[in-house]
C-alpha positions as CSV (number, residue, x, y, z in Angstrom):
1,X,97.2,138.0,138.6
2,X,99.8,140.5,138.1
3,X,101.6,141.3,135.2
4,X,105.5,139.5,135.0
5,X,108.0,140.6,132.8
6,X,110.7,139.5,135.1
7,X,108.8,136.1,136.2
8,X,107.0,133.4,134.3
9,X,103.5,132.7,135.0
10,X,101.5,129.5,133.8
11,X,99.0,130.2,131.3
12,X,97.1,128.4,128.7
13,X,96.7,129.6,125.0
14,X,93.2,130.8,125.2
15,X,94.4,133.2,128.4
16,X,97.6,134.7,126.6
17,X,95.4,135.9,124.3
18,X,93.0,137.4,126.4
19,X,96.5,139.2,128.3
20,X,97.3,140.2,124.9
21,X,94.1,142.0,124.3
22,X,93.9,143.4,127.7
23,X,97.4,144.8,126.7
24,X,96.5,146.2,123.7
25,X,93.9,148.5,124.9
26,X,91.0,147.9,122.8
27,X,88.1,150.3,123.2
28,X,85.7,147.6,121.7
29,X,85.4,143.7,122.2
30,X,82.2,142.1,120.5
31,X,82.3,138.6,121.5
32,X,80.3,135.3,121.0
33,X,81.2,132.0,122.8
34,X,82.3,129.0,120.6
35,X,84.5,125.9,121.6
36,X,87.2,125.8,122.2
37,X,87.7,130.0,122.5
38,X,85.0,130.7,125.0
39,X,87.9,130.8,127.6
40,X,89.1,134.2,125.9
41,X,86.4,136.1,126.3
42,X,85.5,134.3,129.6
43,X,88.9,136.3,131.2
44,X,88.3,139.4,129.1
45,X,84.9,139.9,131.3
46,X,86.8,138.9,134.6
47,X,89.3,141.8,133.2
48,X,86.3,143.8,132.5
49,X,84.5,143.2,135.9
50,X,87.7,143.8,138.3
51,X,88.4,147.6,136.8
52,X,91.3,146.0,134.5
53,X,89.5,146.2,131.0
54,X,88.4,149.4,129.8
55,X,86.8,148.3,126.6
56,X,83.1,147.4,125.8
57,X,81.9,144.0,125.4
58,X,79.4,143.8,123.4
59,X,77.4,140.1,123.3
60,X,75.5,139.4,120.4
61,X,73.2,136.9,119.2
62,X,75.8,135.2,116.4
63,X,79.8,135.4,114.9
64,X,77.6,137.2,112.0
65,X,77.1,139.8,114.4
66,X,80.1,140.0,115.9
67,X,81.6,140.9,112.4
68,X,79.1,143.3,112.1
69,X,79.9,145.1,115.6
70,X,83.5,145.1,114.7
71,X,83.6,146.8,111.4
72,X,81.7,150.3,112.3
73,X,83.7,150.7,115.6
74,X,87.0,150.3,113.9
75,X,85.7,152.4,111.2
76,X,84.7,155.1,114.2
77,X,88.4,155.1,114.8
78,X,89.0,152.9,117.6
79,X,91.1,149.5,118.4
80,X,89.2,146.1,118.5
81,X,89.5,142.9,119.0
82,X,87.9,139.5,118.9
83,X,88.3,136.1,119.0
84,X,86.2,132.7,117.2
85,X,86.7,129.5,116.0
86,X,85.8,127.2,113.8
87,X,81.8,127.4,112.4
88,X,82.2,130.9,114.1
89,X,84.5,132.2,111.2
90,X,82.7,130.5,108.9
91,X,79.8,132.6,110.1
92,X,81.7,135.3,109.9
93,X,82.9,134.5,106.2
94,X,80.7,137.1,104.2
95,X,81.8,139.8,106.7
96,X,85.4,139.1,106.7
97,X,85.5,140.4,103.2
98,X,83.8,143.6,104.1
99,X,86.2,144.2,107.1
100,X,89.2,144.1,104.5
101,X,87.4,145.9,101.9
102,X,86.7,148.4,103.9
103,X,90.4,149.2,105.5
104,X,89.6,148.1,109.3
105,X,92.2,146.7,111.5
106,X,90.6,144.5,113.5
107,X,92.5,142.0,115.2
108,X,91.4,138.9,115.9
109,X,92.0,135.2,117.6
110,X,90.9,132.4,116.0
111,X,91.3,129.0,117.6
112,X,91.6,126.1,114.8
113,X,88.9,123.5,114.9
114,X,87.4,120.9,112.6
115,X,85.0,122.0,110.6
116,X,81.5,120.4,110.3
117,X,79.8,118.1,109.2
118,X,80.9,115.7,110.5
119,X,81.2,117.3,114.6
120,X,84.5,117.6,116.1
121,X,85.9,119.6,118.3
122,X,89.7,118.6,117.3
123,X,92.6,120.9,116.1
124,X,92.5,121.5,112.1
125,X,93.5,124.4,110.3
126,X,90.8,124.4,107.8
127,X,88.7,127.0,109.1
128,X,91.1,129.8,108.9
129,X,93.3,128.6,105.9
130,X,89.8,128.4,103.9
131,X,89.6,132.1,104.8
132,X,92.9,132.7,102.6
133,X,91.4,134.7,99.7
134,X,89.3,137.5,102.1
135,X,92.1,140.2,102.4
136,X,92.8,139.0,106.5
137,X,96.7,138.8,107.5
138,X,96.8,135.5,109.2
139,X,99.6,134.7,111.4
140,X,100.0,131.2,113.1
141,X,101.5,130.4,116.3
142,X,103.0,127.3,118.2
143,X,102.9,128.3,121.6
144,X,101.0,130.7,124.2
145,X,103.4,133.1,124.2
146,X,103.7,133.1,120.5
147,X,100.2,133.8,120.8
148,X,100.1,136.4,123.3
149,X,103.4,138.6,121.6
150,X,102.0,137.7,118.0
151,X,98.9,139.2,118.7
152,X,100.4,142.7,119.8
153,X,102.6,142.6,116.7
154,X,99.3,142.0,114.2
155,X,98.1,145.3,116.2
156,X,101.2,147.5,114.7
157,X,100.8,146.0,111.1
158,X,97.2,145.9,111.1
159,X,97.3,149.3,112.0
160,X,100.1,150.6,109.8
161,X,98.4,149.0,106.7
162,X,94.8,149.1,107.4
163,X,94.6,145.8,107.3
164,X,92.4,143.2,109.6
165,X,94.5,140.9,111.2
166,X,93.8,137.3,112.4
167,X,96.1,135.4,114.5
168,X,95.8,131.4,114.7
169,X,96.3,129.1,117.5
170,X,95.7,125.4,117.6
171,X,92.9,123.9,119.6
172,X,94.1,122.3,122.6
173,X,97.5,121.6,121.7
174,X,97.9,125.8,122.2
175,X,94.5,126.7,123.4
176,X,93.9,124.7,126.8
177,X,97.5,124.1,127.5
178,X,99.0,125.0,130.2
179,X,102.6,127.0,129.7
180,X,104.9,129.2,131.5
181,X,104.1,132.4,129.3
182,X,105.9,135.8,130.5
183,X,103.6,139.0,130.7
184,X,104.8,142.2,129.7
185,X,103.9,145.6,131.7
186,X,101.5,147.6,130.5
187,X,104.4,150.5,130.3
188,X,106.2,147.9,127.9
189,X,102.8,147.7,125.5
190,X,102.3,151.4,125.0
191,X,105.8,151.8,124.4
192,X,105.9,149.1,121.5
193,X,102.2,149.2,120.7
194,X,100.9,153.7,120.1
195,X,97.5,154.8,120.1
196,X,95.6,153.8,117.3
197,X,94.6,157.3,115.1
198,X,93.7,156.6,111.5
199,X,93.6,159.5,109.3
200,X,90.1,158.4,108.2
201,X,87.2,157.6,110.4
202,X,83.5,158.4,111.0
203,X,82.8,161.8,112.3
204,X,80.1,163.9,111.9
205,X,82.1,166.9,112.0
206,X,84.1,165.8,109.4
207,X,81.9,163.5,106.7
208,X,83.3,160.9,104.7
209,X,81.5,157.6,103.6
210,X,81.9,154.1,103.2
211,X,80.3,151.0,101.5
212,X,78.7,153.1,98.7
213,X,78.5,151.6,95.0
214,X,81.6,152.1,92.8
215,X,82.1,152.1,89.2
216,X,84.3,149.0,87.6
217,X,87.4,151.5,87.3
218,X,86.8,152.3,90.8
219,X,86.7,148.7,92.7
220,X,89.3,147.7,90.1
221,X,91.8,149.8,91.6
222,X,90.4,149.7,95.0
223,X,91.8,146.1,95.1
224,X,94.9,147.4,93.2
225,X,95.4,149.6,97.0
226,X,94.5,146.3,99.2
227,X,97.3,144.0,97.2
228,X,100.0,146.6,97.4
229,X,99.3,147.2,101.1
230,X,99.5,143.4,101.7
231,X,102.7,143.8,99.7
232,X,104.0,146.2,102.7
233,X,103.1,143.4,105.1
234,X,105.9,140.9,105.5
235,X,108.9,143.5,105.6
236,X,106.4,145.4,107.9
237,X,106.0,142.0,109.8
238,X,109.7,141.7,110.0
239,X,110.5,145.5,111.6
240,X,107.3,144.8,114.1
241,X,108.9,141.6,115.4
242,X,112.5,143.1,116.2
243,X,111.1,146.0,117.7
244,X,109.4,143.4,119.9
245,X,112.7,141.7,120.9
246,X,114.3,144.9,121.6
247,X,111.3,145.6,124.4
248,X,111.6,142.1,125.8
249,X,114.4,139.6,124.1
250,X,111.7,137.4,122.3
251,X,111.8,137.2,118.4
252,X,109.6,134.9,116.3
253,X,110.5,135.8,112.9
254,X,108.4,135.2,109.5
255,X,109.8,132.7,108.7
256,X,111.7,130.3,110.8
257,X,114.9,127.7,109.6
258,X,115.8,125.7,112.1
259,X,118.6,123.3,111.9
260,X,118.8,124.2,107.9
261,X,122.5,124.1,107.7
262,X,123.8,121.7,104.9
263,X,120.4,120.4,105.1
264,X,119.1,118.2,101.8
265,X,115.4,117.8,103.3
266,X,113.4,120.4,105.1
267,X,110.1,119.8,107.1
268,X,108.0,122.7,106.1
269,X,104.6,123.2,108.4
270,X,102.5,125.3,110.5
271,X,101.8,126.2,114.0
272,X,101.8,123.5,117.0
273,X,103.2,120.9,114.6
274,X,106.4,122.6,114.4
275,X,107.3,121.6,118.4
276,X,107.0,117.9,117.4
277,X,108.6,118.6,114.4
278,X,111.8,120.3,115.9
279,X,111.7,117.3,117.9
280,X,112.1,114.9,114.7
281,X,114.6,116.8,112.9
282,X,116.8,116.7,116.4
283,X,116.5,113.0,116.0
284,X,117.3,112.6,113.0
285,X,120.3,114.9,112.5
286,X,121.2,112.8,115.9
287,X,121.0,109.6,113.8
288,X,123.4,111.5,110.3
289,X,120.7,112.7,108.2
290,X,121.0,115.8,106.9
291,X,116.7,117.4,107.9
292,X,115.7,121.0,108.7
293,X,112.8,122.8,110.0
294,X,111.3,125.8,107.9
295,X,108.4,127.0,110.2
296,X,106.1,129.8,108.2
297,X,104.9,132.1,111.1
298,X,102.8,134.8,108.5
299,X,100.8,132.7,106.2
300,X,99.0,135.9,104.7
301,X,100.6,137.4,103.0
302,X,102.6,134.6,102.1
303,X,106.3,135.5,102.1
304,X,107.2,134.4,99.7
305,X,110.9,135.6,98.7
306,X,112.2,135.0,102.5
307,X,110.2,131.2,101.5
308,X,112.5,130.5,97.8
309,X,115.8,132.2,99.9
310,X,115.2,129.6,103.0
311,X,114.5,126.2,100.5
312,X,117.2,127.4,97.4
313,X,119.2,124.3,97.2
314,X,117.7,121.8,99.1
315,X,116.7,118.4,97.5
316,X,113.4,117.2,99.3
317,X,110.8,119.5,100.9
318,X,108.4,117.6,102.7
319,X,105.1,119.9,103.8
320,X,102.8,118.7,107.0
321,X,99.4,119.8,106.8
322,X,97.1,119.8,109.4
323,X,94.2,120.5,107.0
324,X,92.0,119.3,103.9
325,X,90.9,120.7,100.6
326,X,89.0,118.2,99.0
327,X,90.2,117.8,95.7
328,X,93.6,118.9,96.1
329,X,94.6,118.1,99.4
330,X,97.2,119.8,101.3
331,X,96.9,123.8,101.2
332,X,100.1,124.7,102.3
333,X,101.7,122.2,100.0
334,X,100.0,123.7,96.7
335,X,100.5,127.4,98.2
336,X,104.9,126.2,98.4
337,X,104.4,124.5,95.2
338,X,103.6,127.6,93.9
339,X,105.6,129.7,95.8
340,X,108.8,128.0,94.2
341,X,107.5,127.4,90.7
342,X,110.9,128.4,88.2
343,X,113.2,128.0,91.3
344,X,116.8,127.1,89.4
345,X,117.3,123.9,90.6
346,X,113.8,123.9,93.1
347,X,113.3,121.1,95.5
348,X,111.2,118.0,95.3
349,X,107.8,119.2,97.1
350,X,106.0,116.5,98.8
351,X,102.8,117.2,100.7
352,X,101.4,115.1,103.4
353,X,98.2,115.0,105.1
354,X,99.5,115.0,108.5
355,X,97.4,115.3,111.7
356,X,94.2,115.9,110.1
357,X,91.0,116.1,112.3
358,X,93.3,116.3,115.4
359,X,95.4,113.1,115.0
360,X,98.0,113.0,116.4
361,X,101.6,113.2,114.6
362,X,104.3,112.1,117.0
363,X,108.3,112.3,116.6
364,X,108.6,108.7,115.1
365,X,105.9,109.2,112.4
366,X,107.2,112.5,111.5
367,X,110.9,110.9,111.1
368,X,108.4,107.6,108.7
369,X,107.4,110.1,106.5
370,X,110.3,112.2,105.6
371,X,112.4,108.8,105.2
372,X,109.5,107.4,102.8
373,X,109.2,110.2,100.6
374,X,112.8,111.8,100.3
375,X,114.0,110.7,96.7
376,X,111.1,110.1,95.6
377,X,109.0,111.8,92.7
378,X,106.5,114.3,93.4
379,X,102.6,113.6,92.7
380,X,100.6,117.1,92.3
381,X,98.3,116.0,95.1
382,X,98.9,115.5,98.9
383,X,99.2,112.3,100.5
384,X,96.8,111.0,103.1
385,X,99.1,109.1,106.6
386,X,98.3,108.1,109.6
């Protein structure tokens, strides 16, 4: 397959990915197979055994030690990337906080899958969203060539904050489908995307260390440094993405509004859900009512003054999550809720657990929920629909 800037060619999410990567020019790949990713690293190894991928692939016997393989060879000063899913970042869990902690940008592509117990293989946004609190930037993506651009943008923040990055894709509904995605040249990448040369790395010639034990005032202010580089990340998120359109036309944002004019309700979601979701609030402003889309592209850090700017003044915020936290319910609803906390004049914030597990959340359900809950009063918790 050749590269197409010019000329669309059909890929699924799993293989955008794995052109992204490809793209990006890591010099180290550790890799585990998991469904539903295993078709990432499946193409990076047909890359790697035509001449196409100059990176090492390193197999190892768990996620665990994938983690572990990726933190010293970013630390050596080098790109890398991976990709998991599901039980595989939650494998990874103890190690994702070590990768942030210690400054690497490693980017990585994390399919969403139900979590066990019980076993599914379905899309759910649990597994990366209960990763929120490790220090990872987490982007989400509705499409394969979301996927493939976002994941070259996470490079250039990642890199300029020293920051690990992890880009989200649903399962199936992004990973295995099958979409017209346009490739850019490899001339286009290394224009957009420069060698990665961190100021710090490990060299014997030059010794430095890492890991070692800290005082309290130490680690105190070591977190102090991670917060205010996340701080950098949206506006850095923002620059990265319209450099991207001016190399090929395509902008995603950080935040999205669609069809938010003289809107009084606004859908508010993440990832493949938006599609459908577009589709519901085009069928409702066809039938007079007055609904919006506000799709949140960078989850982590969340943005949250370009989040307050795109709700100020609208009466009903209904949030779709495609995940659980038992005892709360909807993450993205209580991360909003809080988000627009002393908002003059902030929006009823209903949360709905929508498409949980993998079920699926067509246009007319979408369009049953927003007219059931609009006007109505809020309840701290999320509701559960089907």
């Amino acid at each position: 397959m050749n590269s197409a800037e010019d000329k669309p060619v059909l890929l699924t999410g799993n293989h955008a990915v794995a052109w992204a990567a490809r793209l990006a020019r890591p010099k180290v790949a550790p890799v585990y197979p998991i469904t539903p990713q295993t078709p990432v690293l499946e193409l990076l190894t047909e890359f790697q055994a035509a001449g196409e991928f100059d990176a090492e692939i390193i197999t190892v016997e768990s996620e665990h030690s994938v983690m572990s393989a990726c933190i010293p060879a970013s630390l050596a000063g080098v790109r890398v990337f991976t990709a998991t899913a599901s039980q595989g970042l939650l494998l990874m869990h103890e190690l994702l906080h070590y990768a942030a902690g210690a400054r690497a940008p490693i980017v990585m592509a994390n399919v969403n899958r139900t979590v066990a117990s019980p076993w599914a293989f379905w899309p759910d946004q649990t597994d990366s969203l209960a990763q929120r609190d490790t220090g990872w930037i987490q982007y989400y993506v509705e499409t394969a060539q979301e996927a493939l651009d976002t994941v070259l943008q996470a490079y250039r923040v990642a890199e300029q904050v020293l920051l690990p990055a992890m880009v989200n894709l649903d399962a199936f509904y992004v990973s295995h489908a099958l979409e017209p995605v346009r490739v850019p040249s490899q001339a286009t990448v290394d224009a957009y995307l420069p060698p990665f040369q961190p100021l710090h790395r490990l060299d014997t010639a030059h010794v430095e260390s890492w890991g070692n034990v800290v005082s309290q005032d130490m680690f105190y202010r070591h977190r102090q440094a991670t917060e205010e580089a996340m701080a950098r990340v949206p506006g850095l998120a923002a620059d990265a993405d319209r450099e991207w359109a001016g190399h090929t036309q395509r902008s995603w944002g950080v935040v999205e509004r669609y069809r938010c004019e003289g809107a009084a309700t606004v859908i508010v979601t993440l990832g493949s859900m938006c599609g459908t979701a577009r589709d519901a609030v085009d069928a409702m402003r066809a039938a007079g009512q007055a609904v919006g889309l506000v799709k949140l592209r960078l989850f982590r850090p969340l943005p949250v003054a370009a989040l307050r700017a795109a709700l100020a003044g609208v009466a009903d915020v209904v949030v779709l999550d495609r995940n659980h936290s038992p005892g709360i319910g909807g993450v993205l609803h209580q991360e909003l809720r809080a988000a627009l906390y002393g908002l003059p004049q902030a929006p009823r914030i209903h949360g709905l657990l929508a498409g949980v597990g993998g079920v699926n959340v067509p246009v007319d359900k979408i369009r049953d929920f927003v007219q059931g809950v609009v006007g109505t009063p809020t309840v701290p918790e999320s509701l559960w629909v089907r």
